[in-house]
C-alpha positions as CSV (number, residue, x, y, z in Angstrom):
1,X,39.9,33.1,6.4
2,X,38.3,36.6,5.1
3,X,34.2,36.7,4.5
4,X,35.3,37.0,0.7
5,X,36.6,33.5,1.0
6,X,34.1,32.0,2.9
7,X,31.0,33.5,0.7
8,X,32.9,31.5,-2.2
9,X,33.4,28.4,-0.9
10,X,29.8,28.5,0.3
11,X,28.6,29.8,-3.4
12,X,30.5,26.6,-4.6
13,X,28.8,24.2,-1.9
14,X,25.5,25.4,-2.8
15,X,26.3,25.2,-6.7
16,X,27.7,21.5,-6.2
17,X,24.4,20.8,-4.8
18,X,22.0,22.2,-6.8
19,X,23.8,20.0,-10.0
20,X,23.4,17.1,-7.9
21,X,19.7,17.7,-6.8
22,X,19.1,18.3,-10.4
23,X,21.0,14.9,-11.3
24,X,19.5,13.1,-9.4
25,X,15.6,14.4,-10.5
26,X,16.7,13.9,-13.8
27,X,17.8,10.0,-13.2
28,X,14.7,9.6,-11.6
29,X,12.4,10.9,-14.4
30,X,14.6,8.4,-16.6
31,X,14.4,5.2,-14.5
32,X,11.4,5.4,-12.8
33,X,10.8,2.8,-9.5
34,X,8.9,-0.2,-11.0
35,X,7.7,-3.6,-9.8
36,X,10.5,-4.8,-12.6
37,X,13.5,-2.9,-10.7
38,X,12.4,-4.4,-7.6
39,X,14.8,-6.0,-5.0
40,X,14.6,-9.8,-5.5
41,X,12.3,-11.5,-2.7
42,X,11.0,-15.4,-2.5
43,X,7.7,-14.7,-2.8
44,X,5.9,-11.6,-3.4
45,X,2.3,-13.1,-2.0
46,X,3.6,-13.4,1.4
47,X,3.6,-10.7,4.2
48,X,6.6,-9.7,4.2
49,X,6.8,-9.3,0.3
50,X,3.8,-7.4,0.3
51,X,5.9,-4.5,2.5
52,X,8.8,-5.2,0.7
53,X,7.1,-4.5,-2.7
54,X,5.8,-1.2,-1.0
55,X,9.0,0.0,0.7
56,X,10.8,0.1,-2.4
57,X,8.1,1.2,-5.4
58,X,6.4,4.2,-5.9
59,X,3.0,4.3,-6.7
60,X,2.2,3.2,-10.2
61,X,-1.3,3.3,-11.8
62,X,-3.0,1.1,-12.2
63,X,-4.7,1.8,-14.9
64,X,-1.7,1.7,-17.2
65,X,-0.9,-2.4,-18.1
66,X,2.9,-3.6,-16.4
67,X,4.0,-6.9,-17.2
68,X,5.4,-8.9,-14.6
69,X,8.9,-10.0,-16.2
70,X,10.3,-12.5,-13.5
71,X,10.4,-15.6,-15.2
72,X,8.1,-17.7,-13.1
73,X,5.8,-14.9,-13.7
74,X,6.3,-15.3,-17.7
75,X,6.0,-19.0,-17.0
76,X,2.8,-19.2,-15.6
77,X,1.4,-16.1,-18.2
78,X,2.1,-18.7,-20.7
79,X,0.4,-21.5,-18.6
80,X,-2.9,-19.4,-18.6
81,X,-2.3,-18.7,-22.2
82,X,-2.5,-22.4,-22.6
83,X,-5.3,-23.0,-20.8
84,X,-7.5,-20.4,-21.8
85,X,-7.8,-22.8,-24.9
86,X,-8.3,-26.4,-22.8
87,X,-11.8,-27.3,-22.7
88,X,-14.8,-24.9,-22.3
89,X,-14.6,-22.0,-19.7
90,X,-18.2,-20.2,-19.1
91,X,-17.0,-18.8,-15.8
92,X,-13.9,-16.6,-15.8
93,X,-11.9,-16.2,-12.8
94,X,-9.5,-12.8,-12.7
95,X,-7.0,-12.0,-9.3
96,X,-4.1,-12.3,-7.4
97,X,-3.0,-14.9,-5.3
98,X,-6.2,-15.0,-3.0
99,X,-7.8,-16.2,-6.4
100,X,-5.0,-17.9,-7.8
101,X,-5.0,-20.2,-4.5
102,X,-8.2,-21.1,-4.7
103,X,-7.7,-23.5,-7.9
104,X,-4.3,-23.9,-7.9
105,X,-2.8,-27.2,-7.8
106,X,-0.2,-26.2,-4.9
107,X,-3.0,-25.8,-2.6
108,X,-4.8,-29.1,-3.0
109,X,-6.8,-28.4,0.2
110,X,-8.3,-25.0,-1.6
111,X,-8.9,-26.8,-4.8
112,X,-10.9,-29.3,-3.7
113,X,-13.2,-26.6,-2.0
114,X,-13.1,-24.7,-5.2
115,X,-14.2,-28.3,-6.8
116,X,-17.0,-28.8,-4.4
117,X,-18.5,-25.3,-5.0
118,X,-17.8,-25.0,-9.0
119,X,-17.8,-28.1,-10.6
120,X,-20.4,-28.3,-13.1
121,X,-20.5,-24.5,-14.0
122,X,-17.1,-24.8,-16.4
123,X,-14.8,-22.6,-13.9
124,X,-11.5,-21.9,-14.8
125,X,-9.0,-19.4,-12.5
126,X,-6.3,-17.0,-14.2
127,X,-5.3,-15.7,-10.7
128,X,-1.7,-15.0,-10.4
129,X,0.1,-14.5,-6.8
130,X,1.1,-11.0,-6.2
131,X,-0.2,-9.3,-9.1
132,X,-1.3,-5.7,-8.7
133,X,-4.4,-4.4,-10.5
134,X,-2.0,-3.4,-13.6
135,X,-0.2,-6.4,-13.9
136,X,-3.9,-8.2,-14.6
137,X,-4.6,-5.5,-17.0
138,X,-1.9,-6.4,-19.2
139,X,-2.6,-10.4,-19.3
140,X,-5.8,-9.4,-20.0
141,X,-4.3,-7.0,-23.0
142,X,-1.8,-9.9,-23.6
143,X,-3.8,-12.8,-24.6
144,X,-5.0,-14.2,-21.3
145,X,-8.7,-13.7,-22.6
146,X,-8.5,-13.9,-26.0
147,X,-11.1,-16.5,-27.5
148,X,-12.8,-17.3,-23.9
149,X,-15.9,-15.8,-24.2
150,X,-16.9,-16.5,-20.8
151,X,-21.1,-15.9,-19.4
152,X,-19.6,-14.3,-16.4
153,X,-16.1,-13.3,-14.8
154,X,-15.4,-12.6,-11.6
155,X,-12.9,-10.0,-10.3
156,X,-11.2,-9.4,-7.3
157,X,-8.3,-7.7,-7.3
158,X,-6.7,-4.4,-5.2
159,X,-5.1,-5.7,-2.5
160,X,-1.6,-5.8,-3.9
161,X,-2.1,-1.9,-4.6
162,X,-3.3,-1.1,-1.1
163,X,-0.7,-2.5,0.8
164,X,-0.4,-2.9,4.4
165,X,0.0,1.1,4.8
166,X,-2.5,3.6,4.5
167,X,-1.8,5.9,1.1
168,X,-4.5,8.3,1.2
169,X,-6.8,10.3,-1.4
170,X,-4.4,9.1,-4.1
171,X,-4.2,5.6,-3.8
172,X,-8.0,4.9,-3.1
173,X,-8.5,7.1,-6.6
174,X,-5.6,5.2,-8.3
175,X,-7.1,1.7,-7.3
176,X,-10.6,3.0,-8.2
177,X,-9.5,4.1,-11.7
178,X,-7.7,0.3,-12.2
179,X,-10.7,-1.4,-11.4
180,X,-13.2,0.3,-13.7
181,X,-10.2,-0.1,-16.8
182,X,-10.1,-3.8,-15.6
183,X,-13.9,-4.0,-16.2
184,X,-13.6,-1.9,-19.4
185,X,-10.4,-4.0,-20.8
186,X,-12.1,-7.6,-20.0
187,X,-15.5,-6.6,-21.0
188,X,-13.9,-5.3,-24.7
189,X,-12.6,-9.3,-25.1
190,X,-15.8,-10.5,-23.5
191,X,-18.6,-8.1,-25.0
192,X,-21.2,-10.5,-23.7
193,X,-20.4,-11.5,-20.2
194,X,-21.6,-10.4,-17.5
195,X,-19.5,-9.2,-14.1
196,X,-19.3,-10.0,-10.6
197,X,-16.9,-7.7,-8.3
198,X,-15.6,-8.4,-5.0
199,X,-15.3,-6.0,-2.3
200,X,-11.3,-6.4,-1.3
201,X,-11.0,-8.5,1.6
202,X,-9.7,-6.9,5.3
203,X,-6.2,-7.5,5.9
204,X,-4.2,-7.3,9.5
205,X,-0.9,-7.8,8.2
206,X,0.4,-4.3,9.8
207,X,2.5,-5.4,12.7
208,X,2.4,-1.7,14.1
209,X,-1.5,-0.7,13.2
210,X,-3.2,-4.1,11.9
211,X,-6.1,-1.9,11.3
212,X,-3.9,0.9,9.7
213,X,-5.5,0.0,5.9
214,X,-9.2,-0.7,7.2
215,X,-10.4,3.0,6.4
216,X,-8.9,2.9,2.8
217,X,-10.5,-0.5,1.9
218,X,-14.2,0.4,3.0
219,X,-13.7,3.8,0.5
220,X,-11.9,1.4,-2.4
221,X,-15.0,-0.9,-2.0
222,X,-17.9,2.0,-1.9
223,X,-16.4,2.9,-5.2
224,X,-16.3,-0.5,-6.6
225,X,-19.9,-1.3,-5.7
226,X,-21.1,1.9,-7.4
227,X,-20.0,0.1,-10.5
228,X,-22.2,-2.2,-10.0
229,X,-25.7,-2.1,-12.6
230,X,-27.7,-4.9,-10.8
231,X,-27.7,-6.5,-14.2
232,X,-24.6,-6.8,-16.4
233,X,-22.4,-6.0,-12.9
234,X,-22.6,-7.3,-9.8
235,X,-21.2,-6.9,-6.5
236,X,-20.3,-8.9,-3.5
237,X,-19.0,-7.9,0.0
238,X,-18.1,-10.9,2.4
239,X,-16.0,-8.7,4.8
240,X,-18.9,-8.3,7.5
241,X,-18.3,-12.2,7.9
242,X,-14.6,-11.8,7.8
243,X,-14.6,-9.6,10.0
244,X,-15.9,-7.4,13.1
245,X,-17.3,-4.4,12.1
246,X,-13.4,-2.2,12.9
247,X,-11.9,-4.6,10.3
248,X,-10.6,-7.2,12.5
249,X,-10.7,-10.8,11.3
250,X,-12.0,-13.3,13.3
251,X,-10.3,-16.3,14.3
252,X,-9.4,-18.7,11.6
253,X,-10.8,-16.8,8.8
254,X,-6.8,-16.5,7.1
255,X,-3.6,-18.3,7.2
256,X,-1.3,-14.8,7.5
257,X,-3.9,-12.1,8.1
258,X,-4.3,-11.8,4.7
259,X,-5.0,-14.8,1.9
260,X,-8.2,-16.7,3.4
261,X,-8.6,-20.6,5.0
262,X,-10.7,-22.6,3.4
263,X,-13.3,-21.5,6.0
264,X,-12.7,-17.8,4.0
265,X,-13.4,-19.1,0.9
266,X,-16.5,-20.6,1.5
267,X,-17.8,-17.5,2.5
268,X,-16.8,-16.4,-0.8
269,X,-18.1,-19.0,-2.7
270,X,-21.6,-18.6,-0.5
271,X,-22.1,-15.1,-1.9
272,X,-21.3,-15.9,-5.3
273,X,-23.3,-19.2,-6.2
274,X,-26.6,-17.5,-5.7
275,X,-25.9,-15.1,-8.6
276,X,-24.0,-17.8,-10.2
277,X,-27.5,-20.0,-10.2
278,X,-29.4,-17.2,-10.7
279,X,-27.3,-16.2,-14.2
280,X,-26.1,-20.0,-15.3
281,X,-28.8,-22.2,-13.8
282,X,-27.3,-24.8,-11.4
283,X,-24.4,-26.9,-12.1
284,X,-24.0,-29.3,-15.0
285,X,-23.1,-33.4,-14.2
286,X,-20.1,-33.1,-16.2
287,X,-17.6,-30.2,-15.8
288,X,-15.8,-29.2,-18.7
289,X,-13.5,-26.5,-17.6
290,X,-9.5,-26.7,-18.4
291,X,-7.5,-28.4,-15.6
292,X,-6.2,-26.4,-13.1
293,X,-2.9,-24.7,-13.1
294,X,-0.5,-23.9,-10.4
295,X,2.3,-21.9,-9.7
296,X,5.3,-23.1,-12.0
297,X,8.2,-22.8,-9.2
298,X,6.3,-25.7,-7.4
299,X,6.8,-28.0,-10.2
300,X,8.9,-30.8,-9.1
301,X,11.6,-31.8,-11.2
């Protein structure tokens, strides 16, 4: 074969290619990687769902609203839509499933903790398992709050968009951003209520490095408390009782290195009563929150 022959199959190789490189950015740009296209899993809230969400997504932000569109996820929206008008709701609960476990009627251990430590200040939780920061921005945007007018909500939320690997600069600016628009979105339904925000909690669900996400949670929650006013904001950090002071939990602390016991909740609840006291005065007789909702898929028949 003569070097003329060679230099144009090679000029056709690299020409083939290019117009595939250049299909292939194209189909990207048109179909971006959302939590909607993602690969069907059980349940998102558990370990392995967490790194399954993260192997297969690229980072969204999460400042931009995303509706979750499974339909146990559009089932329990329109739950919460429901019970935002049930009884009187003066404390406002707003998370993933570390929150949404906490008064969820699935967990009847949890809600009976969340029972002991509420009842009386008209709590009502609109957590929802493996929501990311942008998926509670848009039930907030879609009728979740509408009409509450709660005295005080409390947010934690993050998790879901730090993973269990570490994602540098980028992500601890992304989840930054999502935070203060979750503040800014629920504080423009709820003009008058005041905040509390929760540090995100440590998480050792990293089989190769369980410490690999430590680093990025401590700058997420630096930013986060610098929100904080003293007055209309507030902000809690429970992890130096979660945890050693590398990020470790200690023993018993959660069920999966990740969503808390009810020994991790009460730690919770013991850093927010004070400023729920302080804000609300202590605890009526009668409790006149909306009954408690769980997660629709645990319905029995």
């Amino acid at each position: 074969m003569n070097a003329h022959r060679i230099t144009a199959i090679a000029g056709a190789i690299a020409g083939a290619i290019g117009a595939l490189t250049a299909a292939t950015l194209t189909a990207q740009q048109a179909s971006p990687v959302t939590q909607q296209s993602l690969p069907a899993a059980k349940n998102w809230s558990t370990v392995d769902g967490h790194r399954q969400m993260l192997e297969h997504q690229q980072m969204p932000r999460a400042d931009i609203p995303v509706p979750r569109t499974d339909s146990n996820s559009m089932l329990a929206h329109r739950d919460l839509l429901a019970k935002r008008t049930q009884g009187r709701i003066d404390v406002y609960f707003i998370g993933n499933s570390i929150t949404r476990r906490w008064g969820a009627t699935d967990y009847p251990e949890l809600l009976a903790n969340w029972k002991e430590n509420f009842l009386g200040w008209n709590a009502a939780d609109f957590g929802w398992g493996a929501d990311r920061i942008e998926n509670m921005l848009w039930r907030i945007q879609h009728g979740e709050l509408d009409g509450v007018n709660p005295k005080v909500i409390v947010i934690l939320g993050g998790t879901n968009n730090v993973g269990a690997t570490p994602g540098g600069d980028e992500k601890v600016a992304n989840i930054t951003r999502g935070i203060r628009a979750l503040i800014d979105s629920a504080r423009a339904k709820a003009p008058n209520a005041r905040f509390i925000l929760t540090g995100i909690f440590p998480r050792n669900d990293n089989r190769e490095n369980p410490l690999a996400v430590i680093p990025e949670i401590e700058r997420i929650n630096a930013n986060i408390a610098a929100m904080a006013d003293g007055k209309t904001i507030r902000y809690v950090d429970i992890n130096d009782k979660l945890a050693d002071r590398s990020g470790k939990l200690f023993d018993g602390m959660t069920m999966d290195q990740l969503h808390p016991t009810v020994k991790g909740y009460q730690l919770w609840a013991d850093a927010l009563k004070p400023i729920l006291r302080e804000w609300l005065g202590p605890p009526a007789a009668v409790d006149h929150a909306p009954p408690p909702t769980g997660d629709p898929s645990a319905r029995k028949p």
